[in-house]
C-alpha positions as CSV (number, residue, x, y, z in Angstrom):
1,X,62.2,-3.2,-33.9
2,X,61.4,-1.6,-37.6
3,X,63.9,0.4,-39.3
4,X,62.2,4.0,-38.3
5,X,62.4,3.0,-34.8
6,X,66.3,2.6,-35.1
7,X,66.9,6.2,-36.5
8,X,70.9,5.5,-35.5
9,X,71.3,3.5,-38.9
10,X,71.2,6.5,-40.5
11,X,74.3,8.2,-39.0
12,X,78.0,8.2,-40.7
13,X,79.7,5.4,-39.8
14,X,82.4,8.0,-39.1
15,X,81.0,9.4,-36.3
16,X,82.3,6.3,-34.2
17,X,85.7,7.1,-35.3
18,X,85.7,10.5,-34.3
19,X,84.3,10.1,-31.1
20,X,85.9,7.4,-29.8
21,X,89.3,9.4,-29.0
22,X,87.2,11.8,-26.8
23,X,85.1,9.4,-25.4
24,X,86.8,9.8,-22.0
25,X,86.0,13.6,-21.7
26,X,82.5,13.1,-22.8
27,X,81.4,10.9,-20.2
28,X,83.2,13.4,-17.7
29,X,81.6,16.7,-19.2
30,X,78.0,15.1,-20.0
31,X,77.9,13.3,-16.2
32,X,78.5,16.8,-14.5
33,X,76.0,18.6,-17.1
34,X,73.7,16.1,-16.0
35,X,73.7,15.9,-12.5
36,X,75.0,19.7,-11.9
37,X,71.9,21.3,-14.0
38,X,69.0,18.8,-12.0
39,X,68.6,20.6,-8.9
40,X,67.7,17.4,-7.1
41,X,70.8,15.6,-8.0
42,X,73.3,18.8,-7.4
43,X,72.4,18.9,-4.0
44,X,73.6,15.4,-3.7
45,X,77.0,15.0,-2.4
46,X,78.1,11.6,-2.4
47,X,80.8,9.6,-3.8
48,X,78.5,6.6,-4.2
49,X,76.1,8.8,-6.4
50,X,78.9,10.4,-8.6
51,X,80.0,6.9,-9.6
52,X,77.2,5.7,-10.5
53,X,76.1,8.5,-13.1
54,X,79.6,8.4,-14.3
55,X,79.3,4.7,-14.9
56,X,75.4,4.8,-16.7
57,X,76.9,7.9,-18.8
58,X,79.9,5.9,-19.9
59,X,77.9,2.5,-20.5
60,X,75.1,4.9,-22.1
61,X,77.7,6.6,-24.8
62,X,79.3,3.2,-25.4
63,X,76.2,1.5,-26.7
64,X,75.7,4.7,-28.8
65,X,78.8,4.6,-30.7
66,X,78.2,0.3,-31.2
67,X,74.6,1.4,-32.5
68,X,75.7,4.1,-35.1
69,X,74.9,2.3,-38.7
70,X,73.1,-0.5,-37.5
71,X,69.3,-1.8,-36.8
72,X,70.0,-2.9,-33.8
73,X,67.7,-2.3,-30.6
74,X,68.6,0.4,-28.5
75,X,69.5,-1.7,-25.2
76,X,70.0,-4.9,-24.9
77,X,68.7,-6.8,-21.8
78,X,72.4,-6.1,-19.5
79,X,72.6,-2.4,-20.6
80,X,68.7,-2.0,-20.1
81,X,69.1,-3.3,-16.4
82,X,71.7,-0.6,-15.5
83,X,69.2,2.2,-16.6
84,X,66.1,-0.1,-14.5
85,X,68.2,0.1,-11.9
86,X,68.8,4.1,-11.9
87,X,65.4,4.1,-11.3
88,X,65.0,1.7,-9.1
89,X,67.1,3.7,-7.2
90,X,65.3,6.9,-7.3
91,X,62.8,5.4,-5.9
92,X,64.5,3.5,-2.9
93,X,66.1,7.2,-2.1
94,X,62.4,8.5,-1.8
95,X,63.1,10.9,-5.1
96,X,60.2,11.1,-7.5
97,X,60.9,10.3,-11.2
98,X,60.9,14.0,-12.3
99,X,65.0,14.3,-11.6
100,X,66.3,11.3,-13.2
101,X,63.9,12.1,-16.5
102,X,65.6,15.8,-16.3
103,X,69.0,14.5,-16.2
104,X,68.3,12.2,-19.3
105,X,66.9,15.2,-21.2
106,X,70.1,17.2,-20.3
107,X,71.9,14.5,-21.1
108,X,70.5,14.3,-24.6
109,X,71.6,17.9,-25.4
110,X,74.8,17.5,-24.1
111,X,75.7,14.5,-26.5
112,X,74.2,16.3,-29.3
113,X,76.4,19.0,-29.0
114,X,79.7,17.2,-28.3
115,X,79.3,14.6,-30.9
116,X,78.3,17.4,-33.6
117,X,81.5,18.9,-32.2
118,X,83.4,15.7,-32.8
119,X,82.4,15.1,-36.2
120,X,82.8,18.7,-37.4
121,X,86.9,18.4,-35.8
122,X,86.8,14.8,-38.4
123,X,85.1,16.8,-41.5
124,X,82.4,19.1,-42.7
125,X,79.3,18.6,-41.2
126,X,76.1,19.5,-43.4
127,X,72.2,20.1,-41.8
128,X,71.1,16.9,-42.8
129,X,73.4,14.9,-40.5
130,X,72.9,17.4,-38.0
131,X,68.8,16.4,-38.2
132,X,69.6,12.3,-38.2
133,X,71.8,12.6,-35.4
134,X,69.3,14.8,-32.8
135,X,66.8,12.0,-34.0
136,X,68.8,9.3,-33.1
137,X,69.9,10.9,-29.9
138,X,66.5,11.9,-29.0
139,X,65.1,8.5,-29.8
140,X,68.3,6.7,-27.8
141,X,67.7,8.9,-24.9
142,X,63.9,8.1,-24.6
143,X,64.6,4.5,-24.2
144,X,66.8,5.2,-21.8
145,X,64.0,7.2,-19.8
146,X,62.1,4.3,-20.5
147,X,64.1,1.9,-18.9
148,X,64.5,3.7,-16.1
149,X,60.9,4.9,-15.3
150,X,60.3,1.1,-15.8
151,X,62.6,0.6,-12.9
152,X,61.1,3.5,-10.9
153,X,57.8,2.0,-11.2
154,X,58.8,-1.7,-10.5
155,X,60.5,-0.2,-6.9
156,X,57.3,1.5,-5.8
157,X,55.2,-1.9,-6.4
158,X,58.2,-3.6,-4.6
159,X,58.0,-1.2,-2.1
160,X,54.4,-1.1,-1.9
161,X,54.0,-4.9,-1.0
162,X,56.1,-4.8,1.1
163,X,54.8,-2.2,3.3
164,X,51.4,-4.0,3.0
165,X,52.8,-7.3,3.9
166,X,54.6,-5.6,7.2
167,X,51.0,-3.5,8.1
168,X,49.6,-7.1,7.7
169,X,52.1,-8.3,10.0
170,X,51.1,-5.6,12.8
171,X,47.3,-5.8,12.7
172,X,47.8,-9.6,13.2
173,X,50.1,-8.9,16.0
174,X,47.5,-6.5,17.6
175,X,44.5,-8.7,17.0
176,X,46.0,-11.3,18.3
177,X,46.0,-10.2,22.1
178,X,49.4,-12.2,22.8
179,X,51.9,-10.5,21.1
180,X,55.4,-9.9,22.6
181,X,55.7,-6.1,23.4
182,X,59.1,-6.4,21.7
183,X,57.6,-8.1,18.5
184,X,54.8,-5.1,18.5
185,X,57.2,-2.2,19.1
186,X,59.4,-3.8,16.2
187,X,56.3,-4.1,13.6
188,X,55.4,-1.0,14.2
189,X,58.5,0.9,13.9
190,X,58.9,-0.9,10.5
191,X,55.7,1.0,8.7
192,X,56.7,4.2,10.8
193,X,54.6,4.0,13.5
194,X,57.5,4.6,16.6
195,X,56.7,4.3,19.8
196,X,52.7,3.3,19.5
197,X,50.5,3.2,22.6
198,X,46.8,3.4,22.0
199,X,44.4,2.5,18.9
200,X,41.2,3.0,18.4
201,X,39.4,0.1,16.3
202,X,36.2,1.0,14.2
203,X,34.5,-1.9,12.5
204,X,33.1,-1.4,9.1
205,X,31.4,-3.2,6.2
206,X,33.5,-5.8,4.1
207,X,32.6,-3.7,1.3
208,X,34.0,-0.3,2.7
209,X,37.5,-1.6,3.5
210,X,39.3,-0.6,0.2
211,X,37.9,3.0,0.9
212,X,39.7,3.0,4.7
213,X,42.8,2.3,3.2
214,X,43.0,5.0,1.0
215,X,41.5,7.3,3.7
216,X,43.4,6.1,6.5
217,X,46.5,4.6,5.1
218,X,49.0,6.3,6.9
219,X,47.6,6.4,10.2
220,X,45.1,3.0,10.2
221,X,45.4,-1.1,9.3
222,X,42.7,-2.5,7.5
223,X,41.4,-6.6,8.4
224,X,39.3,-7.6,6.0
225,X,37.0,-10.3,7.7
226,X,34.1,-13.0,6.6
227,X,31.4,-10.3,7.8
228,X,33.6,-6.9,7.9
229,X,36.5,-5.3,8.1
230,X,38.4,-4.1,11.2
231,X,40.3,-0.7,10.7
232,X,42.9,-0.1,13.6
233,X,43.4,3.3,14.1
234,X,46.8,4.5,16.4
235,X,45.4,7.0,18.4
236,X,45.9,10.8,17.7
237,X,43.9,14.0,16.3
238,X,42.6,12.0,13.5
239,X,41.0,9.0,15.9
240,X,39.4,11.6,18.3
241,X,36.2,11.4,18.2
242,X,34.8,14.5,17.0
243,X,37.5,13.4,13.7
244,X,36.0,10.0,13.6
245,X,32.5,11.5,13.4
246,X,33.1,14.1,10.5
247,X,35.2,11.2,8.9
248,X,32.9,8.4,8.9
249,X,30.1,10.6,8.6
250,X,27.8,8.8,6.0
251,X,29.4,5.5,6.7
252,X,27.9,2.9,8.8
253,X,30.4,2.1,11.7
254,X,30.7,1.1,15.2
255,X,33.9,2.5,17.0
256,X,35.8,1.2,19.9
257,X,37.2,2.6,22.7
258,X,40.9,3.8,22.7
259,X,42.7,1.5,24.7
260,X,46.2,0.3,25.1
261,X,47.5,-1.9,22.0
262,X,47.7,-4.5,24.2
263,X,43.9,-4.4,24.7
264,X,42.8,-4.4,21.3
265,X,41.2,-7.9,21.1
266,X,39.3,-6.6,24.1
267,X,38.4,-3.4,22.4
268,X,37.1,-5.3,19.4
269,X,34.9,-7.5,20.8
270,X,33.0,-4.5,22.9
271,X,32.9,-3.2,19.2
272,X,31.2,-6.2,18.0
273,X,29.1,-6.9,21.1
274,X,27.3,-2.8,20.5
275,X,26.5,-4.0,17.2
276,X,23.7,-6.0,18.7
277,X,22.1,-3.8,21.3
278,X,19.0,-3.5,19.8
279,X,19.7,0.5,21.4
280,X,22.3,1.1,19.0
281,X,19.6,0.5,15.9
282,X,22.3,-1.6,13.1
283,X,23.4,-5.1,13.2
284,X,26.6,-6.2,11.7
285,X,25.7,-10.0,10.6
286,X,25.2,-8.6,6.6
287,X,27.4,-5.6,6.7
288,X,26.3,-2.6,8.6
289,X,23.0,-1.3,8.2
290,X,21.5,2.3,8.5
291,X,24.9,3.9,7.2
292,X,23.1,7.3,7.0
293,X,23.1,7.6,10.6
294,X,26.7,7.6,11.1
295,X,29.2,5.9,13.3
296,X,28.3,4.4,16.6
297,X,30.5,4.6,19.4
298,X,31.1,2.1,21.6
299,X,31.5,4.5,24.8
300,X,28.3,5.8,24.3
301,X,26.9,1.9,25.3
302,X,29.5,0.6,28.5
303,X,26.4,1.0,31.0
304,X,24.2,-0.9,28.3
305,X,27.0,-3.8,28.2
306,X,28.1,-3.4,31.4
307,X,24.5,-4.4,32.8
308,X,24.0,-7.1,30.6
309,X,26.8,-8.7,32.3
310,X,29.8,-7.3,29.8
311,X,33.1,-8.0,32.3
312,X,34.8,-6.4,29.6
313,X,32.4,-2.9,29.7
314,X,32.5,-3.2,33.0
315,X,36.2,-3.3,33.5
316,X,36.9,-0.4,30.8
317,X,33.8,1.9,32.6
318,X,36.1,1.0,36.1
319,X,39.3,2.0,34.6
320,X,37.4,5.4,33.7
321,X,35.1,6.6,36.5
322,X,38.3,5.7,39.2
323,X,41.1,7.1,37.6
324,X,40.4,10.4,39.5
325,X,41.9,8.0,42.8
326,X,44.6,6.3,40.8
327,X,47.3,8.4,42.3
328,X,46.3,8.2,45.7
329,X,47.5,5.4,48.3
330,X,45.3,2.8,49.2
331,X,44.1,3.5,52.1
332,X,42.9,7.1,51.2
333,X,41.9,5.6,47.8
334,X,39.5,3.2,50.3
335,X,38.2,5.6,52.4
336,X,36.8,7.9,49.7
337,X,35.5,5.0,47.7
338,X,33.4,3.9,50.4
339,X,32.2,7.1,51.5
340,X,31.1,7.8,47.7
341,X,29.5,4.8,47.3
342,X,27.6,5.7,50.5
343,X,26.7,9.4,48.8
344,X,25.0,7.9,46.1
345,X,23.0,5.3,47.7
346,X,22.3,7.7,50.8
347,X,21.4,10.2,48.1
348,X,23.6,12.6,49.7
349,X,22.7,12.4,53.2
350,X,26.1,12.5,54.9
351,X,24.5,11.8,58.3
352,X,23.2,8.4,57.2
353,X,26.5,7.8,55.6
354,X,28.5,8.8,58.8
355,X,26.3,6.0,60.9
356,X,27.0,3.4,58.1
357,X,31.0,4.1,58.4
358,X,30.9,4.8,62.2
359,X,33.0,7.8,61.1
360,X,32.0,11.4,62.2
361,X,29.5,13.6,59.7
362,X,32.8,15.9,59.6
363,X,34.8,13.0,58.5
364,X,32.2,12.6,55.7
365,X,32.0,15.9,54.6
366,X,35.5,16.1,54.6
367,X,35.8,13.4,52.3
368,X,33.2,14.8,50.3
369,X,35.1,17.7,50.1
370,X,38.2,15.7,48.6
371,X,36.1,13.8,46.0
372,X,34.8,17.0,44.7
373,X,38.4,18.7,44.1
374,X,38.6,15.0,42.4
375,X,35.9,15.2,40.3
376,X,34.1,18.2,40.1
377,X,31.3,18.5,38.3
378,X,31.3,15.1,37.6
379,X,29.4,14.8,40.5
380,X,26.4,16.5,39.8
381,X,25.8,14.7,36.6
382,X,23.1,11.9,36.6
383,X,24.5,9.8,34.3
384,X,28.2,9.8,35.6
385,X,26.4,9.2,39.0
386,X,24.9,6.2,37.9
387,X,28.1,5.2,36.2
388,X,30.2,5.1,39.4
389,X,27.2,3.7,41.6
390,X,27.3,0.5,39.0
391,X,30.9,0.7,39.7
392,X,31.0,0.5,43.0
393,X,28.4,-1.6,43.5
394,X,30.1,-4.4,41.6
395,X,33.4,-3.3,43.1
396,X,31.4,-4.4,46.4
397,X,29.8,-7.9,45.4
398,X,32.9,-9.0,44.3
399,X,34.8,-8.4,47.0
């Protein structure tokens, strides 16, 4: 360090000597000036907290008075580490670098006025030594702010990697289809994700994974893969799919359906598989193509897979056009499912059902009657129609 950077040479060796004596009460009045006047830190009331500004003010004011006459550096490496590690600590207790730097700079004033004090008790004190010593307190001071925002920075990256390393941790969990429920509700805890049920996967191009973690970071995981990347959304307003749409909106992208964690290998794959239905218009082998037309959604293409022999579509479009009957017991369950699968291939002739069921036409339009408090206007939609007739029908050739 040159001599202009160690403005603390300059200052009467008799400053030591005065201050020494009230070295005690200095610490005490420029550690409660400190904290007390920095908003952040007076709110703060804990034992743990007081000690530890007490102890950097005293170790702070010590190395001062050794400095005073001499070129030395301001901190040597075990005085340096206790200011890194003020910062450090501001950032572990989630508090932005702005309090600690206020302290410092209240700090500063405080020493300047209780060692002018000091030295003015020992002798006369002209403007000149008034100038060298703000210098050297306000060049002291902003290595200690340097230390520390060193230590504030060196948290976050701590911090930082490891939050990336434990999202890492999850997504493999989740892709991996054979994860203890206990392992997943653990990992996901950990990067503030409590009690997680669905997610919604959305495969992208390799090249746009950097962009989903900035976008997506607290809610999503990003996989980088040879071909893509795999961003695992928990589900929620921002992985509906009027969100997803606006969101990806530009972005080539084919979204999953939101299923159980559990199910999120089997959520990827029907991703992957609607990547090459020639329907869908993009292909995924060289990054997604088309991007203008926005995301592709994997619900929109269940009958597509379903038909070309998808057990996976096919179970998912099940789940979906039965859960109107989930509730009921299986023998009502049974007798409405037959009767609607008779509806649609009778084309609504309740007579020709009746014969097929041996039941009476009032049983059948009885029936009929229950499916439509069931499903409403489901029923009178073509494509929903078609849905449950596939259903059913495969419902019926395997059993």
């Amino acid at each position: 360090m040159s001599p202009s950077a160690t403005p603390w040479r300059d200052l009467p060796v008799d400053l030591a000597v005065a201050m020494r004596p009230r070295l005690a009460a200095t610490v005490g009045a420029v550690a409660v000036a400190a904290a007390g006047a920095t908003p952040a830190f007076a709110a703060i009331s804990d034992a743990k907290f007081e000690r530890d500004v007490r102890t950097a003010v005293q170790v702070a004011l010590d190395r001062f008075l050794d400095l005073v006459g001499t070129d030395e550096p301001a901190l040597p490496p075990g005085i340096r580490e206790v200011f890194v590690g003020l910062g450090a600590a501001e950032a572990r207790e989630d508090r932005g670098p702005e309090a600690l730097l206020a302290a410092l700079r209240m700090a500063a004033r405080s020493m300047l006025r209780m060692t002018s004090e000091a030295l003015a008790r020992l002798r006369p004190v002209d403007s000149g030594e008034l100038i060298d010593l703000a210098d050297a307190i306000t060049a002291y001071v902003d290595e200690l702010a340097a230390a520390s925002t060193d230590g504030y920075a060196l948290q976050v990256r701590e911090q930082a990697g490891e939050g990336d390393r434990r999202r890492r941790h999850l997504a493999e969990l989740l892709l991996s289809g054979n994860a203890l429920p206990g392992a997943v509700e653990t990992a996901a805890a950990r990067i503030g994700w409590p009690d997680l049920d669905e997610v919604v996967p959305v495969l992208l191009p390799a090249e746009q994974a950097r962009d989903a973690r900035f976008r997506h970071g607290t809610h999503g995981l990003v996989v980088e893969r040879v071909h893509d990347a795999v961003l695992l959304l928990r589900a929620g307003p921002w992985a509906t799919r009027a969100a997803l749409t606006e969101a990806l909106a530009g972005r080539a992208a084919v979204v999953g359906p939101t299923l159980a964690w559990s199910r999120v290998p089997a959520a990827v794959r029907l991703a992957e598989l609607t990547t090459g239905l020639s329907g869908s218009g993009r292909e995924l082998t060289a990054g997604l193509a088309d991007p203008g037309a926005g995301p592709v959604f994997v619900d929109d293409h269940l009958v597509d897979l379903a038909l070309r022999g998808e057990p996976g579509a096919l179970a998912l479009l099940t789940d979906r056009r039965l859960a109107p009957l989930a509730a009921l017991r299986p023998v009502q369950r049974e007798s409405l499912l037959v009767t609607l699968d008779g509806w649609l291939r009778h084309w609504g002739s309740r007579t020709e059902v009746a014969t097929e069921l041996f039941v009476h036409p009032q049983t059948v339009s009885y029936r009929l009657r229950r499916l439509r408090d069931l499903y409403g206007d489901d029923l009178d939609d073509p494509a929903i129609r078609f849905e449950l007739l596939l259903v059913l029908r495969a419902r019926t050739v395997g059993r």
